[in-house]
C-alpha positions in Angstrom: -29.6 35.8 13.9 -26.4 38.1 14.5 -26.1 37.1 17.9 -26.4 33.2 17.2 -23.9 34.0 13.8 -21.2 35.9 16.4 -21.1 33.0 19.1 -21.2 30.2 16.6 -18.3 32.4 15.3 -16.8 32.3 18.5 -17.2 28.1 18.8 -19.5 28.7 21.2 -22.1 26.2 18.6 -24.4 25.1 21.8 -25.2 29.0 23.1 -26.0 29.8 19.2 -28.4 27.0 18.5 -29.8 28.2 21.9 -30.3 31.5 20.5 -31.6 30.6 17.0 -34.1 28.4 18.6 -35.3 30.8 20.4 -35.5 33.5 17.6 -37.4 30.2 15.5 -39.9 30.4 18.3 -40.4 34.3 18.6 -41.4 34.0 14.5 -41.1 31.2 13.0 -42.4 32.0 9.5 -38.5 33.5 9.0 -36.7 31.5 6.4 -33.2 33.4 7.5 -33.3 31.5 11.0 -33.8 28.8 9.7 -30.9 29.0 7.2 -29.1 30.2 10.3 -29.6 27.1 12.2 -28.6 24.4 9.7 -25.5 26.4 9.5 -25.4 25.3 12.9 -25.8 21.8 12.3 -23.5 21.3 9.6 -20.8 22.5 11.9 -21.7 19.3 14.1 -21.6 17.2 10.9 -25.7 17.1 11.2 -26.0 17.2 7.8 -29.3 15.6 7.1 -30.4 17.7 9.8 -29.3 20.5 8.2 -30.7 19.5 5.1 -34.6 19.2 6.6 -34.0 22.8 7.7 -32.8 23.8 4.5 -36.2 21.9 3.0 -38.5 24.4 5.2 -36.9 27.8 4.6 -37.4 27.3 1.3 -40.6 27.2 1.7 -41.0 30.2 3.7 -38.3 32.1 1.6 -38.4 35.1 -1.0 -37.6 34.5 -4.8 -34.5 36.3 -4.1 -33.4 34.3 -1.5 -33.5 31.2 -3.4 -30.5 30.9 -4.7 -28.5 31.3 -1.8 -30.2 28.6 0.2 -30.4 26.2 -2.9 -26.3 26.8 -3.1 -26.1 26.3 0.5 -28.4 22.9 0.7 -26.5 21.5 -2.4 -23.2 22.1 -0.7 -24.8 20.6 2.2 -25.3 17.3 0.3 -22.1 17.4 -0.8 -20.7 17.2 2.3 -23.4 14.2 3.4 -22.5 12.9 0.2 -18.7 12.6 1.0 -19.6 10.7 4.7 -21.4 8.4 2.8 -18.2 7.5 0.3 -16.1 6.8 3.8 -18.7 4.7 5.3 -18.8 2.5 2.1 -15.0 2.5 1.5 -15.1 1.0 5.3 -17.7 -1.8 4.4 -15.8 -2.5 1.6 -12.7 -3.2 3.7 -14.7 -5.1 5.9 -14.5 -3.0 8.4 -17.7 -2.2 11.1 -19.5 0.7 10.3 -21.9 1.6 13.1 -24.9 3.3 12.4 -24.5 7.0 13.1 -27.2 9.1 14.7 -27.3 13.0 14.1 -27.6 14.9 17.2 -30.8 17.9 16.3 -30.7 19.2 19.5 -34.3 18.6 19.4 -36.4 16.7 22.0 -38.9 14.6 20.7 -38.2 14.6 16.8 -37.0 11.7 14.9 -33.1 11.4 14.8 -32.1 11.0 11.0 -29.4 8.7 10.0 -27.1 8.2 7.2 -28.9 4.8 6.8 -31.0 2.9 9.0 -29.1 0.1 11.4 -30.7 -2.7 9.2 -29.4 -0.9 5.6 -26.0 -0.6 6.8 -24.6 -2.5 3.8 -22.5 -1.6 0.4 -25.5 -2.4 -1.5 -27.8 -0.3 0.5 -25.1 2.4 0.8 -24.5 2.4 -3.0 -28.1 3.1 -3.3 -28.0 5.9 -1.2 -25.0 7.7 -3.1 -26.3 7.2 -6.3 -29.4 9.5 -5.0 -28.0 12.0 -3.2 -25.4 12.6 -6.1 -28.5 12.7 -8.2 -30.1 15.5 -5.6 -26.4 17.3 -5.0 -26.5 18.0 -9.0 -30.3 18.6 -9.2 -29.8 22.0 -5.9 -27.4 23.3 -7.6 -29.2 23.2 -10.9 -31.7 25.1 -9.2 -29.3 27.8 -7.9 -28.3 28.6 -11.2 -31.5 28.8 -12.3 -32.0 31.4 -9.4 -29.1 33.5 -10.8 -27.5 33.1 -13.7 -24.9 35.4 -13.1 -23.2 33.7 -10.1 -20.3 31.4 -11.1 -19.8 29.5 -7.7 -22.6 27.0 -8.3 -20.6 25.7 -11.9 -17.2 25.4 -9.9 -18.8 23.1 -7.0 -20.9 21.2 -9.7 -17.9 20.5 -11.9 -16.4 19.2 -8.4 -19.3 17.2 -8.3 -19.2 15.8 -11.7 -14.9 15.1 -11.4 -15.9 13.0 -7.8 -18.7 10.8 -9.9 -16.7 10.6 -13.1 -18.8 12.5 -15.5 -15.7 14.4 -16.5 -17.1 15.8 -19.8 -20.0 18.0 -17.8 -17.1 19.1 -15.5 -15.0 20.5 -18.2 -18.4 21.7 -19.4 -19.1 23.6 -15.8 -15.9 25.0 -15.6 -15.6 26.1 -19.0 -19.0 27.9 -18.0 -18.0 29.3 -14.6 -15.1 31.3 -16.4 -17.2 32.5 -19.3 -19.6 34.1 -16.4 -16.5 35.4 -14.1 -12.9 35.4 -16.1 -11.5 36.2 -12.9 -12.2 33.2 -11.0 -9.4 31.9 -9.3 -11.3 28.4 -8.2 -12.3 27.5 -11.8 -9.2 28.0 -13.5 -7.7 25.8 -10.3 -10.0 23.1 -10.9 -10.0 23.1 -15.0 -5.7 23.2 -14.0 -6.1 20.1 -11.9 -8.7 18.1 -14.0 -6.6 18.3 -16.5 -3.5 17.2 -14.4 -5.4 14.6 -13.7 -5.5 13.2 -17.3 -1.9 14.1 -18.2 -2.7 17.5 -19.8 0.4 19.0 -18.0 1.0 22.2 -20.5 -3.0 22.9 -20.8 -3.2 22.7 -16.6 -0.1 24.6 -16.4 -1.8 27.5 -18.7 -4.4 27.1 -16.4 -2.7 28.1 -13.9 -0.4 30.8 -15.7 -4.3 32.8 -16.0 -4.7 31.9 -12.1 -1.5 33.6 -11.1 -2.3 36.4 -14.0 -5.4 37.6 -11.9 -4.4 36.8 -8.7 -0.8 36.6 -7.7 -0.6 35.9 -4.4 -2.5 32.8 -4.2 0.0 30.4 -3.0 -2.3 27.0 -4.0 -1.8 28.3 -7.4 1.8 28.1 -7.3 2.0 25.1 -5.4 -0.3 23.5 -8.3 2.0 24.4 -11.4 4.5 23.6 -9.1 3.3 20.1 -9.0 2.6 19.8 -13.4 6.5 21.0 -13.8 7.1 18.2 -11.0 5.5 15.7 -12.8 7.1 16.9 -16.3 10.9 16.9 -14.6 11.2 20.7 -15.3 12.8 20.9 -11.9 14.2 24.5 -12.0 10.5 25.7 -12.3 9.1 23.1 -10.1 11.7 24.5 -7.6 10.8 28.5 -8.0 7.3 27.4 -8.0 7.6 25.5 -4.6 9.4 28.4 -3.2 7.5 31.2 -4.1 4.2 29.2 -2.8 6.1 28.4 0.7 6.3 32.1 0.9 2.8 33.1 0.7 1.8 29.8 2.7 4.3 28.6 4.7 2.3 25.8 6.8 2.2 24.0 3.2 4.1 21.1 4.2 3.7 19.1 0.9 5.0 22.0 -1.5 8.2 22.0 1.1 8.5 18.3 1.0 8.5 18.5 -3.0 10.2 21.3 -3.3 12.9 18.9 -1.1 12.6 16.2 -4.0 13.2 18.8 -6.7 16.1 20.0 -5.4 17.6 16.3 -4.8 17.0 16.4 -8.8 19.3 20.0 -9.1 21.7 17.9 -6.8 20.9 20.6 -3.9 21.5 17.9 -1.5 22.0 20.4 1.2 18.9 22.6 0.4 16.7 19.4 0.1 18.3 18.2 3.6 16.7 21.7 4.9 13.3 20.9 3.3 13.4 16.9 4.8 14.2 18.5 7.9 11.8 21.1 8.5 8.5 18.5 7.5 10.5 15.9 9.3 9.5 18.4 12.8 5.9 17.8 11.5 5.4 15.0 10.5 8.4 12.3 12.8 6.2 9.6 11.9 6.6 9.7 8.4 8.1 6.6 6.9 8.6 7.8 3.4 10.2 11.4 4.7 13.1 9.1 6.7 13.9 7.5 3.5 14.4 10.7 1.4 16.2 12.1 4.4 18.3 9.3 4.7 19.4 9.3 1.3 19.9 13.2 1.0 22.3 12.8 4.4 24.1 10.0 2.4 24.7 12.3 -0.5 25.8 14.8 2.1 28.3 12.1 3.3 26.6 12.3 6.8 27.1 8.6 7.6 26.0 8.5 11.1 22.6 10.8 10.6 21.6 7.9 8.0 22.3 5.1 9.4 20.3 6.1 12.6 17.3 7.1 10.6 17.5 4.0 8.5 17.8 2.2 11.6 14.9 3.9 13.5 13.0 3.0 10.6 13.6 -1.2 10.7 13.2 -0.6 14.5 9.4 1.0 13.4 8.3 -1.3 10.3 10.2 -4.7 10.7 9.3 -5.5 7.5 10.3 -2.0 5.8 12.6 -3.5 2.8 13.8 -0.4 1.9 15.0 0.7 5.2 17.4 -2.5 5.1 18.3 -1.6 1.6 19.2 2.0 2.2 21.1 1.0 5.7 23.1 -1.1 4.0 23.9 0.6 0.7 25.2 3.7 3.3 27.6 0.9 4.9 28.8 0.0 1.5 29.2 3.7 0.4 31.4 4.2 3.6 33.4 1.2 2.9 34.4 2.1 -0.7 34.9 6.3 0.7 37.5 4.3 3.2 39.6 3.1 -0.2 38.9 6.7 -1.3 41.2 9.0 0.9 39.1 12.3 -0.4 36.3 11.0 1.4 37.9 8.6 3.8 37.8 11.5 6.8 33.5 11.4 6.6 33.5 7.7 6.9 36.1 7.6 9.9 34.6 10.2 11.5 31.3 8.2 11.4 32.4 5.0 12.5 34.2 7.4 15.5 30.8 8.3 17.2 29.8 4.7 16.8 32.4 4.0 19.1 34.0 1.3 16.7 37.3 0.0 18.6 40.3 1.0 16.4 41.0 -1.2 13.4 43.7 -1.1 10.5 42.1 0.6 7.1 41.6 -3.0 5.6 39.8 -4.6 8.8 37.6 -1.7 9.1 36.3 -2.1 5.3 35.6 -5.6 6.0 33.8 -4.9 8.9 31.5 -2.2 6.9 31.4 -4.7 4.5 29.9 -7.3 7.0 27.2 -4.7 7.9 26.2 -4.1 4.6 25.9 -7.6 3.9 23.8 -8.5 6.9 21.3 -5.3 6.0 20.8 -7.0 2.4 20.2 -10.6 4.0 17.9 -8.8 6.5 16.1 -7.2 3.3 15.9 -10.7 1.2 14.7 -12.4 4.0 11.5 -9.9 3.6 11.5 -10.7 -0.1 13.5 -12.8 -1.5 13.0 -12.1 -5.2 13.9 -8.5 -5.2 16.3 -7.9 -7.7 17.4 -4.6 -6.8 18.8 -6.4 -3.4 20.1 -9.4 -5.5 21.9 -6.8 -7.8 23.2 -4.8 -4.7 24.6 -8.3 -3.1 26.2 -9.0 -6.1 28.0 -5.9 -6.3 28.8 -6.3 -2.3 30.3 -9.5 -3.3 32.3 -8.5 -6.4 33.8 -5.6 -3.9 35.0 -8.2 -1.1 36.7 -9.8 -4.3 35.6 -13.6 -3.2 33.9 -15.8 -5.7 35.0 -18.7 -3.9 32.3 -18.3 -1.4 29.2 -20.1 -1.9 26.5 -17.4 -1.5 27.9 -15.3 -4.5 27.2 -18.4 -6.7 23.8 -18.4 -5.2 23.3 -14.9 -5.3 24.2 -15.1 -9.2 22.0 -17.9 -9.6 19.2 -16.1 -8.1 19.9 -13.3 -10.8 19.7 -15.7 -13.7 16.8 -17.2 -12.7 14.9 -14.4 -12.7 15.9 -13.3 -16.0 14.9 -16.8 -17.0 18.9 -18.0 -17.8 17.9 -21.3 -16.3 21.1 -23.0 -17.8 23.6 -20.2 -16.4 21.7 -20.4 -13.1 21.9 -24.1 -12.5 25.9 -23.7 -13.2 26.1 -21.3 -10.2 24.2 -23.5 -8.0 25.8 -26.6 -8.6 29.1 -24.9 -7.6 27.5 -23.2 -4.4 26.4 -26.9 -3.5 29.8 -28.3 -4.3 31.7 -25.5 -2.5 29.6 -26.2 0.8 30.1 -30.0 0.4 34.0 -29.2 0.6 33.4 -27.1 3.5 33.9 -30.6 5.8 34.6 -34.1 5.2 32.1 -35.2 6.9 29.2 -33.7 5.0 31.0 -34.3 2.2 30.7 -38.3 2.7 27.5 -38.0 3.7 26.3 -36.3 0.6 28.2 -38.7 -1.4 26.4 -41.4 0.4 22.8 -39.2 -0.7 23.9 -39.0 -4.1 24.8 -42.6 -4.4 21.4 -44.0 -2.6 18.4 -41.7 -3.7 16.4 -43.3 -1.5 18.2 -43.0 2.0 16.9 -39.3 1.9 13.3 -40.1 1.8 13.6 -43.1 4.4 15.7 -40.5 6.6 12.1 -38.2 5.7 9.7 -40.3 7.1 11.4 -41.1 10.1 12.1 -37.6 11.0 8.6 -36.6 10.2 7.0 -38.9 13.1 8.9 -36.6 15.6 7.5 -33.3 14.0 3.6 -34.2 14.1 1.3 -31.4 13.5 -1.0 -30.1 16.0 -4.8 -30.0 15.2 -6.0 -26.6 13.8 -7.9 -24.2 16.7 -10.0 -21.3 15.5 -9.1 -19.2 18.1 -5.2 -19.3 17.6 -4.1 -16.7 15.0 -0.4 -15.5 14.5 1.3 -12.6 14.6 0.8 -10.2 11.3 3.7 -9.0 10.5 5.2 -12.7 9.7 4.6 -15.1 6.9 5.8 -13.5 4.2 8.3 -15.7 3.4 8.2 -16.6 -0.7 9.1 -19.5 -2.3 12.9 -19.2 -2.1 14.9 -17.5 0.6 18.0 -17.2 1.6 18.5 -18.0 5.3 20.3 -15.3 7.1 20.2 -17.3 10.7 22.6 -19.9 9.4 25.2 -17.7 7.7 26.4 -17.0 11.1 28.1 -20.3 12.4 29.7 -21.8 8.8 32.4 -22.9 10.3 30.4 -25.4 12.8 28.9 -29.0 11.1 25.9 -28.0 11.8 26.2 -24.7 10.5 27.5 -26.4 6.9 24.8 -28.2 7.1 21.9 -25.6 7.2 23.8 -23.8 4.9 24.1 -26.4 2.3 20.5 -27.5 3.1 19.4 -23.6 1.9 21.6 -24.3 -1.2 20.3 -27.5 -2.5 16.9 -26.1 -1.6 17.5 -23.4 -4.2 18.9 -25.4 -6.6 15.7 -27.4 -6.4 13.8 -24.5 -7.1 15.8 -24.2 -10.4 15.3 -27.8 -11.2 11.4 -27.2 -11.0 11.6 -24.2 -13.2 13.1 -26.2 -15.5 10.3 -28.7 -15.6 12.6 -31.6 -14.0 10.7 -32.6 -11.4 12.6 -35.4 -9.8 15.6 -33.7 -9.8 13.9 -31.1 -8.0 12.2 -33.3 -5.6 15.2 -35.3 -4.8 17.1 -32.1 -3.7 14.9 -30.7 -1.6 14.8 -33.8 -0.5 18.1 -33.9 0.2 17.9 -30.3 2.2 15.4 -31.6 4.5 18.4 -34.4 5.6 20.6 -31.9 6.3 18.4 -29.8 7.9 15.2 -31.0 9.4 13.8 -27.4 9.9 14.2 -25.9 7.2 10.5 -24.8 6.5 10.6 -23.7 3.3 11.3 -27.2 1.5 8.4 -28.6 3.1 6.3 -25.6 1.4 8.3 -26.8 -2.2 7.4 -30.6 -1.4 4.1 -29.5 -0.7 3.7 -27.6 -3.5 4.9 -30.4 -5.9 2.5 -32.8 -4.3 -0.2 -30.4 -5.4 0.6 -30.1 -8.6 1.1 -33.9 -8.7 -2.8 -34.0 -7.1 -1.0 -35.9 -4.1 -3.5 -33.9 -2.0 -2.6 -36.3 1.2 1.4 -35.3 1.1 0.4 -31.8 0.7 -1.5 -31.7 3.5 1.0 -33.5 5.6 3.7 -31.4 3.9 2.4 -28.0 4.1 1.1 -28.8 8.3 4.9 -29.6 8.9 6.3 -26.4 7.4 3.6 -24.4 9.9 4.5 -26.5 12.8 7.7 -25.2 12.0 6.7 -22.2 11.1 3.6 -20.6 12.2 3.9 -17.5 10.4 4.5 -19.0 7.0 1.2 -17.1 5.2 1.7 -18.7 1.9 1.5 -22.1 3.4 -1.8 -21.4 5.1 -3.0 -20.1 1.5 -1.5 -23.6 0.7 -3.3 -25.7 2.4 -6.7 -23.9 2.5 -6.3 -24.4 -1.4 -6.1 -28.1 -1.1 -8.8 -28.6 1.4 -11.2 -26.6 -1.0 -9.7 -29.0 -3.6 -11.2 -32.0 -1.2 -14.5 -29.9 -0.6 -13.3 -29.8 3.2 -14.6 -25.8 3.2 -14.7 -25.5 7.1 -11.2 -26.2 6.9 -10.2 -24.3 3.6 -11.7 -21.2 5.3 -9.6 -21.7 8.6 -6.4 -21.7 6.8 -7.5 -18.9 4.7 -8.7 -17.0 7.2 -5.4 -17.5 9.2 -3.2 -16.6 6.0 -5.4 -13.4 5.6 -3.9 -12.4 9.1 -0.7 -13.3 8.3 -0.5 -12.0 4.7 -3.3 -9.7 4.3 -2.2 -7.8 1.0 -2.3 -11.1 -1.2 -4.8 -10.9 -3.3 -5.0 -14.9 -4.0 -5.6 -15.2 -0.3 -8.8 -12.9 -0.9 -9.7 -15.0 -4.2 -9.4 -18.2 -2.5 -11.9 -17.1 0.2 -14.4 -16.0 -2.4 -13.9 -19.5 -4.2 -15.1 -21.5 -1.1 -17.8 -18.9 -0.5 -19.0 -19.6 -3.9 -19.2 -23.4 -2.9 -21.1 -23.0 0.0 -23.4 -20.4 -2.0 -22.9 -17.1 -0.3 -22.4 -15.2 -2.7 -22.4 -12.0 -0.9 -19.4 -13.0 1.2 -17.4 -14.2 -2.4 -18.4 -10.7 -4.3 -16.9 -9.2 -1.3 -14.2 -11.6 -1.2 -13.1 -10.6 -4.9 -13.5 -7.0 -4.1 -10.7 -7.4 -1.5 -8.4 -9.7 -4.1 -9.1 -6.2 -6.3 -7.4 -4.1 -4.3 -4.7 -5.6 -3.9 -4.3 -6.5 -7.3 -6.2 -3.6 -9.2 -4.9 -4.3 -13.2 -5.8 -8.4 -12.6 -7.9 -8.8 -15.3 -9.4 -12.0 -14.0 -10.7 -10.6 -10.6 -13.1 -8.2 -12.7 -14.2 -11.1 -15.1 -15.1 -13.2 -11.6 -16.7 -10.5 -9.9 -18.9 -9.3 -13.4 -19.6 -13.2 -13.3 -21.1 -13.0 -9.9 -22.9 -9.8 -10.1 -24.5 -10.9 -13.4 -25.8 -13.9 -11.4 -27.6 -11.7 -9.1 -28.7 -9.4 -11.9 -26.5 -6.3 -11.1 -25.9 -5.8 -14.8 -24.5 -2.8 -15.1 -21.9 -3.2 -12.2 -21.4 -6.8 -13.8 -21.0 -4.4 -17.4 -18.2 -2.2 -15.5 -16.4 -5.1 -14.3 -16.2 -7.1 -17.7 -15.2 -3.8 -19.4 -12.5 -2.7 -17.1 -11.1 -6.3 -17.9 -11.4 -6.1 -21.1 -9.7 -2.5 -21.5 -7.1 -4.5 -19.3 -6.2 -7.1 -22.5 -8.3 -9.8 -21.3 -9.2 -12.0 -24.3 -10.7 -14.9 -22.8 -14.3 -15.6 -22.6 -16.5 -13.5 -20.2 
């Protein structure tokens, strides 16, 4: 047993299950080799393996022995216990799980599983958690049975109880665990983070003051208090905390990443910058860590170190709004420090090793001003409702000092609106519209002739719409992911560009009238809304997203035709518009065409898969076709990505009732209800 214990010591695991095997078949009536070699085994994540060993020293071992081994199998379970958790958190996202064999080592015995191939399912696998919890709970019962003096088994338990929600036994366990050993560091770390965990920041924080009291050095305690003082914006402690615990520990990356946020708090921009930096070596893929970097090198005035981070961040995550945001809030902050001659020499310096061409004080705030501006049309193009970018555009506009131009009355408008000032916001748009109309004769005679004859639009409509004919839907196309996120209104950078051209009027009036629309539906009028986007479409037969609005109208109108037709030119236009897949899947399910509802579905989950009405609308046309599985599932998904929805959990408790799972149909309708949900379950 030594010799197996030194090479498995060694990771050497193969030469000691060699040896043990061999000391098994010199005397196999010793529980202690035994014990030995399911050590073995859980170091090869055998743990069911393990386990069977565990079952037949036990019955070979002394009274004295018991505890141990009953401590050792329940941890053992634990362990088996937390696999299990991962492989249904997989099925759950609808992921494959294979079935995993465990590797004995032992010719001709029977390979145990996790589950068997066929009970590779979340029902299956909830089954199976339920009762090794149950058996977990019940081994280490038994080891303090064995010894009552031994405070371990109460400290894993309660981490037991904490993982399965029985909080109240946990408490109990801990509270019992110190009673036996006041000095144990574990359970007064555990009772400091349970209690964390409910917002009992001064109790955890005692907690850990009697931690630290008995043993201190024990950087995780410091790190913990650290983290309660975080969360209560005591910053000066969080800070000491943080520091002290790097010292004991200091491979703790996340006490040197908080201790970086603190000090961001204590305006220790340059200590913080130390703390970004040093994780930053450890972790370069962190997207979160550039941010905070970025903006502590901003505070620093180190313009040119932000900007490349920011921009090595948009080059990573296309779709990172923030990243945008950030890039061109440091753009704007070196175009106001070039009006400010204390910090005037930071920004020309930075603009000097981005080997700007020389350009007069005034030009080169324009020109920073013109970068900031294209970051924040970047960012809205991602999402377009965002009011921090809307508030940041607005403030980018007030700076360049020209409310004449047309996208600060949109911009406005766009502000309104979401504050629900409908009134205010249709009195921006109308003079974004009329300051594009006066952008060129021509368009302005044409729109006069729109205006005049409300019906030339729609002619002009059809006739257009015969050269844009939709192909037929193939399973096997799908687009790319990272596209279709495109909302409801959007401002359209691509045409900003070229103003000055007819055309580029044109698209830009088209993405003004389009909006304006939008206001016009909010405000119930209908045919005012549907004449301008109307209108748009004339001036700009691509424009995608009022062929989603039309579409949209048409549905709520229960004109399911034109919102087929609608919604299948906005994704020939488009193939990465998500929401109009989610569109039209929703008005095939309307017309019980389900093959076809779940092909659009299926593509907008590709394109958009963190929209939880994409998820819902899948589990609908499941329901019609009577898998119910598939829909449970379905809702499951829509859950996650909109956990505090009350309706999902009023669906799904719906479902499971119908297939007499009452008391996860019970959870479900009570988390709704504990969510405000007062309609009927």
């Amino acid at each position: 047993c030594l010799l197996s214990e030194s090479l498995h010591s060694m990771g050497d695991t193969e030469a000691s299950l060699h040896v043990i095997n061999l000391a098994i078949a010199s005397d196999p009536g010793c529980a202690k080799s035994y014990v030995r070699r399911a050590q073995c085994y859980i170091g090869n994540h055998a743990y069911k393996t393990a386990i069977l060993d565990y079952d037949h020293a036990l019955t070979l071992a002394d009274k004295s022995e018991l505890y141990r081994m009953y401590y050792e199998r329940a941890l053992c379970r634990s362990q088996l216990l937390s696999k299990a958790w991962n492989q249904l958190y997989a099925m759950q996202r609808g992921e494959r799980v294979p079935c995993y064999y465990e590797n004995n080592f032992q010719s001709g015995q029977p390979l145990p599983v996790t589950l068997s191939a066929i009970d590779m399912n979340p029902t299956c696998m909830t089954a199976f958690i339920k009762q090794t919890y149950v058996d977990t709970a019940a081994d280490f019962t038994k080891s303090m049975k064995a010894s009552e003096v031994m405070s371990d088994p109460y400290v894993e338990r309660a981490a037991l109880y904490a993982l399965g929600g029985e909080f109240n036994r946990a408490y109990d366990d801990l509270a019992t665990a110190i009673k036996i050993d006041p000095h144990n560091l574990n359970a007064y770390i555990s009772a400091g983070v349970l209690k964390c965990k409910f917002s009992m920041y001064t109790a955890s924080i005692e907690c850990f003051d009697k931690a630290l009291k008995f043993h201190p050095h024990c950087a995780l305690a410091y790190y913990n208090r650290g983290v309660a003082y975080h969360i209560l914006n005591v910053w000066a402690q969080a800070d000491s905390d943080y520091t002290k615990s790097i010292a004991l520990d200091p491979t703790n990356m996340d006490a040197l990443r908080n201790r970086g946020i603190a000090r961001c708090h204590l305006m220790n921009f340059q200590g913080a910058a130390e703390d970004f930096e040093d994780v930053h070596k450890n972790a370069p893929d962190d997207m979160e860590l550039h941010m905070g970097l970025g903006y502590v090198y901003l505070k620093l005035s180190r313009f040119t170190e932000a900007i490349a981070l920011f921009r090595s961040l948009s080059s990573k995550n296309p779709v990172a709004i923030d990243a945008y945001l950030d890039a061109g809030n440091t753009f704007f902050t070196m175009a106001l420090c070039m009006t400010d001659s204390t910090n005037m020499t930071a920004a020309a310096a930075a603009l000097a090793t981005t080997n700007a061409p020389a350009l007069s004080k005034a030009d080169t705030s324009k020109s920073l001003l013109q970068q900031s501006l294209h970051c924040y049309l970047r960012a809205t193009r991602i999402n377009p409702t965002d009011v921090n970018i809307r508030l940041n555009l607005a403030a980018l506009f007030r700076a360049k000092g020209d409310e004449s131009n047309a996208d600060f009355h949109d911009e406005r408008a766009m502000m309104l609106l979401e504050t629900g000032q409908f009134a205010h916001a249709m009195e921006h748009m109308n003079a974004a519209v009329n300051i594009s109309v006066a952008l060129s004769p021509i368009v302005a005679m044409e729109y006069t002739l729109l205006v005049k004859n409300k019906a030339m639009a729609l002619h002009e409509l059809h006739r257009r719409r015969q050269q844009l004919t939709p192909s037929a839907p193939h399973p096997t196309k799908r687009a790319e992911e990272n596209g279709g996120r495109t909302r409801r209104m959007s401002v359209a950078a691509e045409v900003l560009a070229d103003k000055k051209s007819i055309l580029g009027i044109k698209k830009t009036l088209s993405v003004h009238l389009a909006n304006r629309g939008k206001v016009h539906e909010l405000m119930l009028d209908v045919d005012a809304a549907r004449l301008d986007y109307l209108n748009a479409v004339y001036f700009d037969p691509l424009n995608f997203d009022v062929y989603f609005h039309l579409g949209t109208l048409a549905v709520h109108e229960r004109n399911l035709n034109d919102a087929i037709e609608y919604f299948s030119q906005a994704l020939v236009i488009n193939p990465k518009l998500g929401v109009a897949s989610v569109n039209l899947g929703v008005v095939y399910l309307l017309l019980q065409s389900y093959d076809l509802a779940l092909y659009h579905l299926d593509m907008a989950s590709t394109l958009i898969p963190d929209c939880a009405f994409v998820w819902a609308n899948k589990a609908c046309v499941y329901l019609k076709l009577d898998r119910v599985d598939d829909a449970v599932r379905n809702f499951s998904y829509a859950m996650k990505c909109m956990p505090t929805f009350a309706p999902f959990y009023v669906y799904r408790g719906r479902l499971l009732s119908s297939q007499k799972h009452l008391h996860d149909a019970m959870v479900d309708f009570a988390a709704a209800l504990k969510m405000g949900y007062t309609g009927e379950l």
